[in-house]
DRENTOR-659231 format. One line per field, with one value per residue (C-alpha): chain; x, y, z. Coordinates in nm, 3 decimals. Example, Ala and Ser with C-alpha at 12.3 -4.5 7.8 and 13.67 -1.06 7.14 Angstrom:
<sites>
chaine: A,A
c1: 1.230,1.367
c2: -0.450,-0.106
c3: 0.780,0.714
</sites>
This chain:
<sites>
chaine: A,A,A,A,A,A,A,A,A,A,A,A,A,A,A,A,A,A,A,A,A,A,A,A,A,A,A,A,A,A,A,A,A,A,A,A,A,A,A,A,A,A,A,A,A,A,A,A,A,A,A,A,A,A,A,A,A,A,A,A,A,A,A,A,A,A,A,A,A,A,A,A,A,A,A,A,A,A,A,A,A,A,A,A,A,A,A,A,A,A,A,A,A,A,A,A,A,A,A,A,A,A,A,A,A,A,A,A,A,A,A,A,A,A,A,A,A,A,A,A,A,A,A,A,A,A,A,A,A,A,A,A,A,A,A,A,A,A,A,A,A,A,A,A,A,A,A,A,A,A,A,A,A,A,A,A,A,A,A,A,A,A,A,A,A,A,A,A,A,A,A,A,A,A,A,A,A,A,A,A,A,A,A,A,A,A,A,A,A,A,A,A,A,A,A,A,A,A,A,A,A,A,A,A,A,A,A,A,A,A,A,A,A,A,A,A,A,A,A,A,A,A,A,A,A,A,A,A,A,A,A,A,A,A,A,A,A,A,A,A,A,A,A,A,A,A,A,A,A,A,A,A,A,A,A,A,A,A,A,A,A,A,A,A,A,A,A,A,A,A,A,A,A,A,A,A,A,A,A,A,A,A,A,A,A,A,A,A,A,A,A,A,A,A,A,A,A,A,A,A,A,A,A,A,A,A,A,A,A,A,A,A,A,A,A,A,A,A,A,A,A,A,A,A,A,A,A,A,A,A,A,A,A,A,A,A,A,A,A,A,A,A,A,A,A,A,A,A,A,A,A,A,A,A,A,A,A,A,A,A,A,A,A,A,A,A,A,A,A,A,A,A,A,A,A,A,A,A,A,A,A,A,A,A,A,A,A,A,A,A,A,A,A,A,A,A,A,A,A
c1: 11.510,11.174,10.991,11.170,10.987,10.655,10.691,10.739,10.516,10.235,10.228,9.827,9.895,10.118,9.832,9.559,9.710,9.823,9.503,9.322,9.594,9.492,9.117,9.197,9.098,9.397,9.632,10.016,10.289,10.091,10.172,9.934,9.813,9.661,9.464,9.372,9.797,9.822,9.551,9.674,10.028,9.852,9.746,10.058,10.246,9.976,9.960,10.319,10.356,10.082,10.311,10.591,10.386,10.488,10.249,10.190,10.213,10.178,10.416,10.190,10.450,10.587,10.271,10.136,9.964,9.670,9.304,9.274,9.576,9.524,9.178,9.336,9.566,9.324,9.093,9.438,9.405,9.614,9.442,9.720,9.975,10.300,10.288,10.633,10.547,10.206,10.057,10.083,9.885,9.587,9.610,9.588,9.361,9.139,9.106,9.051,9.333,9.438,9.819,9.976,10.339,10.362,10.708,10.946,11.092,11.027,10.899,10.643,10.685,10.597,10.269,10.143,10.176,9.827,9.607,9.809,9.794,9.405,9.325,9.483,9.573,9.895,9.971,10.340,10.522,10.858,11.099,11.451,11.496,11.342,11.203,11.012,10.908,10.722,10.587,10.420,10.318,10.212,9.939,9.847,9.788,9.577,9.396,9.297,9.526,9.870,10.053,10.286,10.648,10.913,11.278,11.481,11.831,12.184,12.493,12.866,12.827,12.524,12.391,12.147,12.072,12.252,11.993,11.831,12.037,11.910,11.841,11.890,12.233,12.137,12.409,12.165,11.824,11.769,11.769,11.589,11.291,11.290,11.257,10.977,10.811,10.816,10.628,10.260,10.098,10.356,10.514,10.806,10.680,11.001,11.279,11.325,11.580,11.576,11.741,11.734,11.740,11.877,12.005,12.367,12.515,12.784,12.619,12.245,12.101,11.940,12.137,12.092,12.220,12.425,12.110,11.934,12.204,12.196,11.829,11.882,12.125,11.922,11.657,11.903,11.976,11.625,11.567,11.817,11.707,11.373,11.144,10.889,10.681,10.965,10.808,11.120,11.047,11.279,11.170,11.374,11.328,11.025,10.919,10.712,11.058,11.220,10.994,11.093,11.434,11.311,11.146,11.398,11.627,11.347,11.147,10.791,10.668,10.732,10.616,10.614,10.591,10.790,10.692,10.332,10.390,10.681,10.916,11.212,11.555,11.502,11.239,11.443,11.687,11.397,11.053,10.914,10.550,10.460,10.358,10.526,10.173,10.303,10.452,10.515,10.299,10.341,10.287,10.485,10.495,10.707,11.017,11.317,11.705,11.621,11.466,11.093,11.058,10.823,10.596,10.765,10.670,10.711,11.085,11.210,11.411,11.519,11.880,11.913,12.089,12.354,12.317,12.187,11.973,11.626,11.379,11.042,10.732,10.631,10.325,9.982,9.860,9.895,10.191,10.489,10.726,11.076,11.042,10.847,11.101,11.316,11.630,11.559,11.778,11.575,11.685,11.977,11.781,11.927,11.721,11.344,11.184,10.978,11.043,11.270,11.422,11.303,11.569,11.318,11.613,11.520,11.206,10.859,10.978,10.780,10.466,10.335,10.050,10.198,10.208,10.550,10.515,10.800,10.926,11.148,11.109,10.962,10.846,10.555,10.515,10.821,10.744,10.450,10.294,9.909,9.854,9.577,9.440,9.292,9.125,8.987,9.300,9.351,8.955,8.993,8.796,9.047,8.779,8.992,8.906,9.069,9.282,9.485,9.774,10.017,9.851,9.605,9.364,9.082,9.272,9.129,9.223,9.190,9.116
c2: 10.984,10.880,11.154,11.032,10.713,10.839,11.100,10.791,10.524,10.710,11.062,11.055,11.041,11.381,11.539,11.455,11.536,11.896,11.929,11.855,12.091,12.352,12.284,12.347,11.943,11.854,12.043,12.159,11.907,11.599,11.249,11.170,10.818,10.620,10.376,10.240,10.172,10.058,9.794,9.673,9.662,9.448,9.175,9.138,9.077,8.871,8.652,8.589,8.485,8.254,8.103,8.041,7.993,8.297,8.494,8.778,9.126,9.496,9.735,10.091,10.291,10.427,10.661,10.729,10.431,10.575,10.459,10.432,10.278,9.994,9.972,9.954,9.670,9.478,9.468,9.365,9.072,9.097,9.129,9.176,9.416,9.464,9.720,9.881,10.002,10.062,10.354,10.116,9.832,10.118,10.282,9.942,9.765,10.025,10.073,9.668,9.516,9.236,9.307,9.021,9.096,9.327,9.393,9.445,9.667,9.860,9.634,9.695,9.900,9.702,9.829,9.817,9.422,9.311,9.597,9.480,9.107,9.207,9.448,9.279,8.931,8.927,8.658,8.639,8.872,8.929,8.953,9.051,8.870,8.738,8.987,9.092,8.719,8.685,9.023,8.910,8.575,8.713,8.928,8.684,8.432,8.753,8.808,8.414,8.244,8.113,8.383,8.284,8.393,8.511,8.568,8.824,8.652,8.803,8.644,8.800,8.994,9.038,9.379,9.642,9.993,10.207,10.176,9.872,9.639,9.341,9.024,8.661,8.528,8.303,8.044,7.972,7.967,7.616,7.691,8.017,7.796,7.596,7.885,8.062,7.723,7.706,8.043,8.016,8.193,8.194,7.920,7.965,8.001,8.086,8.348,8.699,8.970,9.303,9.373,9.037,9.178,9.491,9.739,9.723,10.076,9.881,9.627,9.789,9.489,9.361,9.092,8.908,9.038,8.764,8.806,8.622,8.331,8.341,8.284,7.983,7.840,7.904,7.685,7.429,7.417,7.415,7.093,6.937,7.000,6.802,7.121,7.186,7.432,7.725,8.037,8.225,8.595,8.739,9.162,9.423,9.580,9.305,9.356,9.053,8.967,8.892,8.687,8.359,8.404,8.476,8.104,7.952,8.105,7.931,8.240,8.141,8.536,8.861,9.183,9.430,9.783,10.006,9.736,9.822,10.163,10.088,10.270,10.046,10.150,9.895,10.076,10.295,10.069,9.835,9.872,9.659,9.502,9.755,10.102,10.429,10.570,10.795,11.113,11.430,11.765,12.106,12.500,12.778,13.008,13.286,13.416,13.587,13.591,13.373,13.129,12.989,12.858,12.593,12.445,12.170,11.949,11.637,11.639,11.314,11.145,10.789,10.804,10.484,10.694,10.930,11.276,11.395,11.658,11.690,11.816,11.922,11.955,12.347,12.502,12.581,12.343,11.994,11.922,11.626,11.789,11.847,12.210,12.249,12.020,12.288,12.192,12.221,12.214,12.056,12.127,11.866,11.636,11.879,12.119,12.203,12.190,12.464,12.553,12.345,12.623,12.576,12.728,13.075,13.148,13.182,13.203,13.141,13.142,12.968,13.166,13.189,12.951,12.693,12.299,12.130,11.776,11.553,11.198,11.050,10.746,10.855,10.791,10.996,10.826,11.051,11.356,11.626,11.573,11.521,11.165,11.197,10.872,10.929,10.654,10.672,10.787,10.460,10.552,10.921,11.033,11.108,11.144,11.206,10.970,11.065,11.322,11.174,11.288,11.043,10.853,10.705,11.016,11.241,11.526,11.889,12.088,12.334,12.440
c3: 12.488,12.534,12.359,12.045,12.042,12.171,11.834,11.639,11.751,11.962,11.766,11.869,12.223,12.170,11.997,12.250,12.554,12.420,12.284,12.608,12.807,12.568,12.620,13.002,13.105,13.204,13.461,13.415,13.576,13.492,13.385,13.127,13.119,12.734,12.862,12.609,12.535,12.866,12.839,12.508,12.710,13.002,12.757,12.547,12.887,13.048,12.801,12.742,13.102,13.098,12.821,13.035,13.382,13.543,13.788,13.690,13.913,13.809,13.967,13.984,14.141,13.845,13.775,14.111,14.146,13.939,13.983,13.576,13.529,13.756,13.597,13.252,13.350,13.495,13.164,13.007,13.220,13.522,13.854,14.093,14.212,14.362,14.629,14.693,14.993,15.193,15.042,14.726,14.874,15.000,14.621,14.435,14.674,14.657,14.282,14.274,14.222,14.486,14.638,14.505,14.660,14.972,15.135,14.862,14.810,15.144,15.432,15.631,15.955,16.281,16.355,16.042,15.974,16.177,15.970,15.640,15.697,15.818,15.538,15.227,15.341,15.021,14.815,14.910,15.188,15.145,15.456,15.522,15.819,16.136,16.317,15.988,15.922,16.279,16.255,15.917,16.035,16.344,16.203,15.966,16.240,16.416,16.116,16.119,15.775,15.699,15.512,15.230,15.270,15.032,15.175,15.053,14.999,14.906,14.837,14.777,14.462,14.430,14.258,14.439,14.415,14.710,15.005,14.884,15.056,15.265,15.290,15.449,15.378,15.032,15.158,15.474,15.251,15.363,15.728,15.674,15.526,15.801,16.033,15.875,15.838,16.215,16.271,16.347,16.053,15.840,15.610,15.352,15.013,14.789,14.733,14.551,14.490,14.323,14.049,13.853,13.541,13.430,13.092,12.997,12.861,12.706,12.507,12.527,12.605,12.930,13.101,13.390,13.706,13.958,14.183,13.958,13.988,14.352,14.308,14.101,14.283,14.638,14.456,14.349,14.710,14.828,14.601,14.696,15.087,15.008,14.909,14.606,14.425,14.552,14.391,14.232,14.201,13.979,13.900,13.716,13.370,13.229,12.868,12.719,12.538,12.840,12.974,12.861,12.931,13.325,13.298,13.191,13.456,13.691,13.756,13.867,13.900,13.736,13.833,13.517,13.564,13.315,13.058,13.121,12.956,12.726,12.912,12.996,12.881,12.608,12.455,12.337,12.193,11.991,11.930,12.166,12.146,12.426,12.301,12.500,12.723,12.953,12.886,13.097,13.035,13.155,13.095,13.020,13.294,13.213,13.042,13.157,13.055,12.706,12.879,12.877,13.232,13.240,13.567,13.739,13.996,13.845,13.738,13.849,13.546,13.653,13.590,13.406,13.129,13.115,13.111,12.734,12.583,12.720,12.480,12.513,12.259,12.294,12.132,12.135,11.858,11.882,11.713,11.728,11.425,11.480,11.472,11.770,12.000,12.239,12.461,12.819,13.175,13.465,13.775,13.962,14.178,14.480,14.403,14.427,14.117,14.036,13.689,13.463,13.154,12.796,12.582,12.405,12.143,11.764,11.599,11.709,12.055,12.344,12.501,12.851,12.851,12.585,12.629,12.742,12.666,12.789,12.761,13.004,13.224,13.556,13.909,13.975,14.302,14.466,14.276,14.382,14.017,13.884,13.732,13.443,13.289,12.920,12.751,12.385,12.208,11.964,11.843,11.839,12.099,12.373,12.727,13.103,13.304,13.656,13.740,14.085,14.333,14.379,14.609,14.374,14.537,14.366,14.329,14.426,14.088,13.989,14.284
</sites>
């Protein structure tokens, strides 16, 4: 779905990145970064939260936590990330950006809290419960500050992802301040859930999930208990657009990711201030049975859609007509991922050695994948920048 509207609004970013492929500068199964889209991204969403007062942090996760990428949001003004887990706060602290929000959505293993409170003293640390909360304050306190809390909260239907529950019980969020207050090197700082916003199939719209509620109504209670300046961090499908709504539900932070290269589900429904700059590139390996099987490696669509036709881009020349797109079957996430099948039927069939270019929203951080950041597309003069595992790492290719 998404290569339709890179074909439409980022045809040069097509173009380039086959070109390069074909040039041998960039490697098969690799998500291919514009920069310079991705910058221009960062400041349309930075400066729509500084409207509405929101803090501002950039979820990496989604392309590997690249060293460019981070780069490229922080000359569109945002100097802070959210780090998913701990091999996020190590990627974006090294490529300069400070960790903003550590501990959701994975908290952080036991012995790993001194070195992270130590190494990247957060902004806010989120914590499911107790045991989490001292282990945070307590290497805080170690590592000589006060660290700023956020507790996770849940309340009776409220929406998560399977194996994302967790969470204080939002009905005892004044307590649960009080108790993180009392930890030496910690102090309560505000509340968060995941997701607070999210796409409707039905309607194709985002709406607000009844997390987001909960939240609202934990800071209604909070108020009401004496406390101010709760931080309210609200994440889950941010485009600029959304933004104000957030606000107004009493969001004080948002944490854009997807947004930051115009791949959230409602990207495809409207065009979006955010231009599509990722897509999904990779070679032509063989053929056998009417099939052009294709590198994999990186084949992890985020199921926020049904199941529909995949295309793919195949050619040698740079190219983003209609002819040249090709149905293709991926592998079921139960299976390794090799080769995905690029249908070789009719004329001009697909080559070994020929481009793939995809577009589908991914997560190159759980995939095996090359993350390439290219900068100089809007002027014409497309130059690689990095070529990275997942990790945010110099990768060793091609060999």
């Amino acid at each position: 779905m998404f290569l339709d509207v890179l074909r439409r609004r980022n045809p040069a970013f097509i173009e380039a990145a086959m070109a390069l492929h074909q040039q041998g500068r960039i490697p098969a199964n690799a998500y291919v970064l514009d920069l310079d889209a991705v910058e221009a991204n960062a400041r349309v969403i930075k400066a729509e939260a500084d409207k509405h007062g929101l803090k501002t942090f950039a979820m990496t996760k989604q392309v590997g936590r690249a060293s460019s990428f981070c780069a490229a949001v922080q000359r569109g003004g945002i100097d802070r990330a959210v780090a998913v887990d701990m091999a996020c706060a190590r990627a974006t602290h090294k490529a300069g950006l400070k960790v903003g929000h550590l501990g959701h959505l994975q908290q952080v293993a036991r012995h790993e809290a001194k070195a992270a409170a130590d190494r990247f003293r957060p902004d806010y640390w989120t914590v499911f419960n107790d045991t989490k909360a001292e282990e945070a304050a307590a290497g805080a306190k170690a590592a000589g500050y006060v660290q700023n809390l956020l507790a996770r909260i849940r309340a009776e239907g409220d929406t998560f992802y399977r194996g994302h529950e967790g969470g204080f019980d939002a009905a005892d969020v004044a307590g649960v301040a009080d108790r993180l207050d009392a930890l030496e090197g910690g102090r309560f700082a505000g509340i968060t859930t995941f997701p607070a916003l999210l796409f409707d199939h039905a309607s194709r719209k985002v709406l607000p999930t009844p997390n987001l509620a909960t939240l609202t109504k934990a800071a209604e209670a909070l108020a009401k208990a004496g406390r101010r300046d709760i931080e309210v961090n609200a994440p889950g499908t941010t485009s600029s657009v959304l933004l104000a709504a957030l606000a107004e539900a009493g969001a004080t932070q948002c944490e854009p990711g997807n947004g930051l290269h115009g791949t959230t589900a409602l990207h495809v429904m409207e065009d979006l201030p955010e231009l599509p700059a990722v897509l999904y590139l990779t070679e032509v390996s063989h053929l056998s049975g009417g099939k052009a099987y294709c590198f994999g490696g990186g084949f992890y669509i985020d199921p926020i859609f049904p199941d529909y036709d995949v295309k793919a881009i195949v050619g040698r020349e740079p190219t983003v007509a209609a002819s040249a797109l090709r149905s293709v079957e991926v592998p079921p996430p139960s299976a390794i991922d090799y080769y995905a099948m690029i249908d070789a039927g009719g004329p001009a069939a697909p080559q070994p050695g020929d481009t793939a270019v995809f577009g589908f929203r991914g997560q190159a951080f759980v995939t095996r994948a090359f993350v390439v950041g290219v900068s100089g597309i809007s002027k014409g003069a497309p130059k690689v920048e990095t070529i990275e595992n997942s990790f945010g790492e110099t990768a060793a290719w091609p060999v």
